[in-house]
N, C-alpha and C positions, 0 to 999 in steps of 0.2 A: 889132410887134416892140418890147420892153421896151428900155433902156437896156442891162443886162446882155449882151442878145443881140448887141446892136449894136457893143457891145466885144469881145466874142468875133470878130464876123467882122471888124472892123474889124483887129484883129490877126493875123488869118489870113490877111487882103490882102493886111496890109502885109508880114507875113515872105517872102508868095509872092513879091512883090515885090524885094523886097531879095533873095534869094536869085537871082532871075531876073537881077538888074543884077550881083550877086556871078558868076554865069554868064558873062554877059557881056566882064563885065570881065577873067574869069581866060580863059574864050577869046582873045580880042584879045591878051594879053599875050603879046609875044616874047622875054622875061626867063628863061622857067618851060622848063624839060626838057619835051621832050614826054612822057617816063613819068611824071614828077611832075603833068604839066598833064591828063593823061588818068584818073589815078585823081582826083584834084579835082574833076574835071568829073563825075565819075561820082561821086563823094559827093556833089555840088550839087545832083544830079537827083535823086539819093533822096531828098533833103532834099525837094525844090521837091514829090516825088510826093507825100511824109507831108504835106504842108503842104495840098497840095490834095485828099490823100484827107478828110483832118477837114473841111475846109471844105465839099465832100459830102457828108460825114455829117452834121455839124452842120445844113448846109442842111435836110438830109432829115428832120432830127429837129424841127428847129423848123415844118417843113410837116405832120409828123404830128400834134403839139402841138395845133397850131393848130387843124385839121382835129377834131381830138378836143374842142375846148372849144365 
């Protein structure tokens, strides 16, 4: 794995990451309406899904790469 690649998923962790503690966090919270704290949590997860679809794909594209060289 080159440098390049390694920054790509390196940043793909780290959003999955923060996004999942962003989850967290707005769960736990007893501040937040629950109509306001349910569409939130439901953007959060679409977020966390995109975040971890790339990171799939990119995985799979960097296995075909490879496999091809």
């Amino acid at each position: 794995m080159n440098r390049v690649t390694e920054i790509i998923t390196n940043e793909l962790i780290g959003k999955k990451y923060k996004l999942e503690y962003d989850l967290e966090t707005f769960i736990n919270s007893k501040d937040i309406p629950i109509d306001d704290k349910v569409k939130k949590v439901i953007k959060l997860l679409n977020k966390i899904n995109e975040v971890s679809n790339a990171y799939t794909t990119f995985e799979s594209y960097i296995k075909n790469n490879n496999n091809n060289t």
